[in-house]
Every structure is written in C-alpha cells, then in structure tokens.
HTML snippet that shows the backbone in 3Dmol.js (N, CA, C, O; Angstrom):
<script src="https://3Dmol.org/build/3Dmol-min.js"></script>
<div id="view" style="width:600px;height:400px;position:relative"></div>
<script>
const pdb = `
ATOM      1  N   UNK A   1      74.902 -32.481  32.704  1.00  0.00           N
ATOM      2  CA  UNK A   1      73.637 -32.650  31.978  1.00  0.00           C
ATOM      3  C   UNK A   1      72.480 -32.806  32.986  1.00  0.00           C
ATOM      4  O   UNK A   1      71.517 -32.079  32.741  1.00  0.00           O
ATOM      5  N   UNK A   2      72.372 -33.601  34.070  1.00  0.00           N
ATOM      6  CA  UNK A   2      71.743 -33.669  34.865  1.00  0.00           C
ATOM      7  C   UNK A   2      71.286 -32.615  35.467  1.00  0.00           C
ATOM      8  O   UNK A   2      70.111 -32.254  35.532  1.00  0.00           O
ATOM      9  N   UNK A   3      72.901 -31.741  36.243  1.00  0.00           N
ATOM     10  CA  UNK A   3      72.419 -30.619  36.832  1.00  0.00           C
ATOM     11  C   UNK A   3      71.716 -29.356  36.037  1.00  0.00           C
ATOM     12  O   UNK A   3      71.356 -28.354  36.655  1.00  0.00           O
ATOM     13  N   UNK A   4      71.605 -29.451  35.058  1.00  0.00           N
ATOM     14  CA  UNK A   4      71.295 -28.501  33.835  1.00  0.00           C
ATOM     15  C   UNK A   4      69.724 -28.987  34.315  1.00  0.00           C
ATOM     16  O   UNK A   4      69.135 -28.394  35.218  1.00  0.00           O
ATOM     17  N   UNK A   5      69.171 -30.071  33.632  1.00  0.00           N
ATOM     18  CA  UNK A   5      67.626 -30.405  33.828  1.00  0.00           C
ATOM     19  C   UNK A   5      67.106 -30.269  34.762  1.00  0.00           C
ATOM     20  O   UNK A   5      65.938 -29.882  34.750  1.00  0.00           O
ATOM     21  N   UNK A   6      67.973 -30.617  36.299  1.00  0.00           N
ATOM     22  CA  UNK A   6      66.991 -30.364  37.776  1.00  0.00           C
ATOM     23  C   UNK A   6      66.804 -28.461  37.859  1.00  0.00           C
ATOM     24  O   UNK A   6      65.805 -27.999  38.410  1.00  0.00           O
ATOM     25  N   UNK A   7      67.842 -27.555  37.272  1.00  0.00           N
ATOM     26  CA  UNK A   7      68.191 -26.514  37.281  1.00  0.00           C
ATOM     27  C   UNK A   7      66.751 -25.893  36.536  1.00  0.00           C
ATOM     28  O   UNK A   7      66.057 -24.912  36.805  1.00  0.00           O
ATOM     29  N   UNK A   8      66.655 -26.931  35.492  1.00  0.00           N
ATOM     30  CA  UNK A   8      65.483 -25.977  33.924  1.00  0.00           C
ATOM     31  C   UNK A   8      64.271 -26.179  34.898  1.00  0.00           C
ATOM     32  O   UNK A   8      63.465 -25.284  35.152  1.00  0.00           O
ATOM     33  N   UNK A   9      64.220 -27.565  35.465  1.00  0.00           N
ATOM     34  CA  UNK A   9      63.035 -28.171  36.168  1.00  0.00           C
ATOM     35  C   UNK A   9      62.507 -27.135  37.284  1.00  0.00           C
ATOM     36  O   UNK A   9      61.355 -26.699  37.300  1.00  0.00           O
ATOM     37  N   UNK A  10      63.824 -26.699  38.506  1.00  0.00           N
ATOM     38  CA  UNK A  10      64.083 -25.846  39.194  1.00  0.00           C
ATOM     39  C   UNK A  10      63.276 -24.256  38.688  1.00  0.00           C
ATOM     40  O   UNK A  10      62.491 -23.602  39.375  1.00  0.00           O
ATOM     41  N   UNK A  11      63.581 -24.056  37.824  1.00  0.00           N
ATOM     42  CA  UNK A  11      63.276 -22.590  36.922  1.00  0.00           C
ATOM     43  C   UNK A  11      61.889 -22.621  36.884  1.00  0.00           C
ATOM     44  O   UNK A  11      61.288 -21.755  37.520  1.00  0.00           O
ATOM     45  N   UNK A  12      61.179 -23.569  36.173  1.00  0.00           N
ATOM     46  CA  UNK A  12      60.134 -23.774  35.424  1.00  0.00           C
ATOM     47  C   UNK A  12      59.080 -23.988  36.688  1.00  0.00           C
ATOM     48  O   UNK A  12      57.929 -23.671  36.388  1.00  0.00           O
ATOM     49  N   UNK A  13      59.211 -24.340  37.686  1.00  0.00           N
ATOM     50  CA  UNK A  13      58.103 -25.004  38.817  1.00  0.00           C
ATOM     51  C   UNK A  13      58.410 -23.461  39.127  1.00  0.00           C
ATOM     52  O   UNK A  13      57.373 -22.808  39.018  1.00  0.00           O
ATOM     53  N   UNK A  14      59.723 -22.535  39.545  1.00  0.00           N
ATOM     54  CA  UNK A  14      59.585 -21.343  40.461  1.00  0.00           C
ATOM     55  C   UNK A  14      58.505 -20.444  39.280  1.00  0.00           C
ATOM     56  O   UNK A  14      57.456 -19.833  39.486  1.00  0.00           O
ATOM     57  N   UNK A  15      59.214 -20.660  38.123  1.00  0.00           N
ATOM     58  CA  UNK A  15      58.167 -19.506  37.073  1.00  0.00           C
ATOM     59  C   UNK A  15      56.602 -20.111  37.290  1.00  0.00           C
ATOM     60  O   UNK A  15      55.542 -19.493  37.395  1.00  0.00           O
ATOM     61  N   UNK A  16      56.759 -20.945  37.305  1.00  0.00           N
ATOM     62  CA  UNK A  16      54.679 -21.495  37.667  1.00  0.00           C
ATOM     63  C   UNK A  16      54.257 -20.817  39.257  1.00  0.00           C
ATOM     64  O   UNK A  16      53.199 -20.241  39.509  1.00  0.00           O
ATOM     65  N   UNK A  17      55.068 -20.995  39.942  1.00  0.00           N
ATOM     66  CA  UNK A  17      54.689 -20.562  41.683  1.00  0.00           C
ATOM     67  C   UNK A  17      54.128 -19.359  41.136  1.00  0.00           C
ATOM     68  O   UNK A  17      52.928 -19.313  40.864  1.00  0.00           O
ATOM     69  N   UNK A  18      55.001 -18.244  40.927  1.00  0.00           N
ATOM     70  CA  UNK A  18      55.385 -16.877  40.810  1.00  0.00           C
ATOM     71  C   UNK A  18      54.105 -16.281  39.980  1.00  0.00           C
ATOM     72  O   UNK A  18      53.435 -15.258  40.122  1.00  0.00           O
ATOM     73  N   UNK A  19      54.047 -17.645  38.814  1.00  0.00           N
ATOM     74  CA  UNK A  19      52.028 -16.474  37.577  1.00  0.00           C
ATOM     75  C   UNK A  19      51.188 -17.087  38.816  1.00  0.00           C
ATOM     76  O   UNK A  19      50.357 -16.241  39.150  1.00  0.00           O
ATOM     77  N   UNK A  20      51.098 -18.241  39.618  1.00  0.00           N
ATOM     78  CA  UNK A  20      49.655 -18.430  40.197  1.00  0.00           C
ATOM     79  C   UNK A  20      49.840 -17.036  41.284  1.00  0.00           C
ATOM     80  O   UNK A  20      48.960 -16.212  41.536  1.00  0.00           O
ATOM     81  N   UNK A  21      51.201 -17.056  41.807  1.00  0.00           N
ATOM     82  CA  UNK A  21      50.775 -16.060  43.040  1.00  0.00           C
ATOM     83  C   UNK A  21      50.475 -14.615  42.443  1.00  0.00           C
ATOM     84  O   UNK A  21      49.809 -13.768  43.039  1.00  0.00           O
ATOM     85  N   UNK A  22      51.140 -14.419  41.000  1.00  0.00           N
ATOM     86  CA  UNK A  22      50.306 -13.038  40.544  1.00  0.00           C
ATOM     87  C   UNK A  22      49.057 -13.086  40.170  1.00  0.00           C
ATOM     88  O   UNK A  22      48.605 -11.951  40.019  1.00  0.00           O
ATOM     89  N   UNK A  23      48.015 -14.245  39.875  1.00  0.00           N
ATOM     90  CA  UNK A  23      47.101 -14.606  39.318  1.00  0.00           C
ATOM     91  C   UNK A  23      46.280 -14.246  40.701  1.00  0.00           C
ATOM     92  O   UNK A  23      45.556 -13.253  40.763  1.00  0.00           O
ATOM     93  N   UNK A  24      46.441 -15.034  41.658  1.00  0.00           N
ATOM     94  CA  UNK A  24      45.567 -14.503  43.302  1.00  0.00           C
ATOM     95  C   UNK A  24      46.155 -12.978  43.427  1.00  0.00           C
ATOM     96  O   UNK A  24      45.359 -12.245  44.014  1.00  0.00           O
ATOM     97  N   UNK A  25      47.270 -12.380  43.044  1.00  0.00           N
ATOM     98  CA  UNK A  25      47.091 -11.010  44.037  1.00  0.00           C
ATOM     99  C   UNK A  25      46.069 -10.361  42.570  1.00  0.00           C
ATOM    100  O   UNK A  25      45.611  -9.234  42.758  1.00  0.00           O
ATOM    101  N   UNK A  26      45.876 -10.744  41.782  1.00  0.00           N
ATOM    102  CA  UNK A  26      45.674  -9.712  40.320  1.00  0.00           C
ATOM    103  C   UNK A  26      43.829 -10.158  40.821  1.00  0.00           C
ATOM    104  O   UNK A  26      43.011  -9.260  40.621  1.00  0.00           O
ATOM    105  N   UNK A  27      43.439 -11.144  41.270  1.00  0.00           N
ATOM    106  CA  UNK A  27      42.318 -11.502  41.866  1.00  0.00           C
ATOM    107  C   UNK A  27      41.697 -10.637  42.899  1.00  0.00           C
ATOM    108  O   UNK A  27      40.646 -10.002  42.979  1.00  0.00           O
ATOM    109  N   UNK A  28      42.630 -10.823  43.589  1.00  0.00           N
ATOM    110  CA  UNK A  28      42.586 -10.064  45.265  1.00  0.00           C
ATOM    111  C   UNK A  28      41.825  -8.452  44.256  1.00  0.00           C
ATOM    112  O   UNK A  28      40.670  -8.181  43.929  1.00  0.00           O
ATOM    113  N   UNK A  29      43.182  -7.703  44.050  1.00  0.00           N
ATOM    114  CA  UNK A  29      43.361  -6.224  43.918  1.00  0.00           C
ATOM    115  C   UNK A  29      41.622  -6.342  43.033  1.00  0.00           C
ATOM    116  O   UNK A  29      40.597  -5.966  43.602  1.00  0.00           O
ATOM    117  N   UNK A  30      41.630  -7.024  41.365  1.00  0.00           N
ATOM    118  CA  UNK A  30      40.389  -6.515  40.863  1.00  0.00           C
ATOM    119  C   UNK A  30      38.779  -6.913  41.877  1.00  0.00           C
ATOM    120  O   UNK A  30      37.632  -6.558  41.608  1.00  0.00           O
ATOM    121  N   UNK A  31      39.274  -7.764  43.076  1.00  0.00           N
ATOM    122  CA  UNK A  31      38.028  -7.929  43.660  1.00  0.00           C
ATOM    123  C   UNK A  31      38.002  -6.668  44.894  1.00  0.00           C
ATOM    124  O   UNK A  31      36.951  -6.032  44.968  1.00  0.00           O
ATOM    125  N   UNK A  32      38.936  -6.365  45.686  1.00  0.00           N
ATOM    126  CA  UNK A  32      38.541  -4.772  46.426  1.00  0.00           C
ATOM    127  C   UNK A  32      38.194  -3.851  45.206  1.00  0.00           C
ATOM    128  O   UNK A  32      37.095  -3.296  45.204  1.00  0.00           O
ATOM    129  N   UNK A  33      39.197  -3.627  44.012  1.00  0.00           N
ATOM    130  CA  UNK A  33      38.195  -2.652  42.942  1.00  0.00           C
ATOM    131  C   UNK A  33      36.755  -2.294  43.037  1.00  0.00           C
ATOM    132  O   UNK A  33      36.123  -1.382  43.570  1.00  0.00           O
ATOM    133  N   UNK A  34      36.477  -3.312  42.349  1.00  0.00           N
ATOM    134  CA  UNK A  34      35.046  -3.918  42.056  1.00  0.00           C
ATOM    135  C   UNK A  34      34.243  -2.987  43.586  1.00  0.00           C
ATOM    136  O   UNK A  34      33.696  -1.887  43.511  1.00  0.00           O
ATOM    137  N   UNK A  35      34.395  -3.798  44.808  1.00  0.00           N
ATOM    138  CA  UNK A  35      34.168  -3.369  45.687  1.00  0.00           C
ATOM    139  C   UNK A  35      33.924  -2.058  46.444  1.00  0.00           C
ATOM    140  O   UNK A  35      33.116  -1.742  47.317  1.00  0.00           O
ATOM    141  N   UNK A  36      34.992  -1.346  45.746  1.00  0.00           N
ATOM    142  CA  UNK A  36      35.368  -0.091  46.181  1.00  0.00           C
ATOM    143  C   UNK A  36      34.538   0.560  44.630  1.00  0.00           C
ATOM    144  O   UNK A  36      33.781   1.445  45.028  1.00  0.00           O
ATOM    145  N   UNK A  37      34.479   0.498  43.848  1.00  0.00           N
ATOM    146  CA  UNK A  37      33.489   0.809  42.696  1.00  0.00           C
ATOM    147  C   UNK A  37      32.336   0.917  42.951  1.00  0.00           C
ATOM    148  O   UNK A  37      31.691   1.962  42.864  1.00  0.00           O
ATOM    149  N   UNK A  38      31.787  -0.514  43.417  1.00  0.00           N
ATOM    150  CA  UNK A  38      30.387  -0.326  43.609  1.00  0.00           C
ATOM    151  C   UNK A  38      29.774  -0.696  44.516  1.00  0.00           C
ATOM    152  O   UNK A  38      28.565  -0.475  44.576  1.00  0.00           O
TER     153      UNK A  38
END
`;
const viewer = $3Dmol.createViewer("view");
viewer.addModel(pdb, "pdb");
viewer.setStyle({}, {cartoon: {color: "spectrum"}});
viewer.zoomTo();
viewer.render();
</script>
C-alpha cells in the first residue's frame, strides 16, 4: 500500500515536470515564431 502511493506520488510529480518542461519548450518555439514572422 505504501509502495503503491510513493509510486502514484512518483508518477504524478514526473507528469507535472514533463507539462512545465513542454509549457517552456511550447514558449521557446511560439517565441522564435513570432520572431521569425515579424
């Protein structure tokens, strides 16, 4: 039971890492766009 919760806990912090670091590259890419647009 324990190892189950550090495991979900485990899951849930890597799935949060993983949207912020797509959130900065999805940042990054639409800010050269932009750039390269105009």
């Amino acid at each position: 039971m324990h190892l189950h919760n550090s495991n979900n806990f485990f899951s849930r912090a890597f799935i949060s890492s993983m949207v912020s670091t797509v959130q900065k590259v999805g940042e990054g890419v639409l800010s050269v766009g932009l750039k390269q647009v105009f």
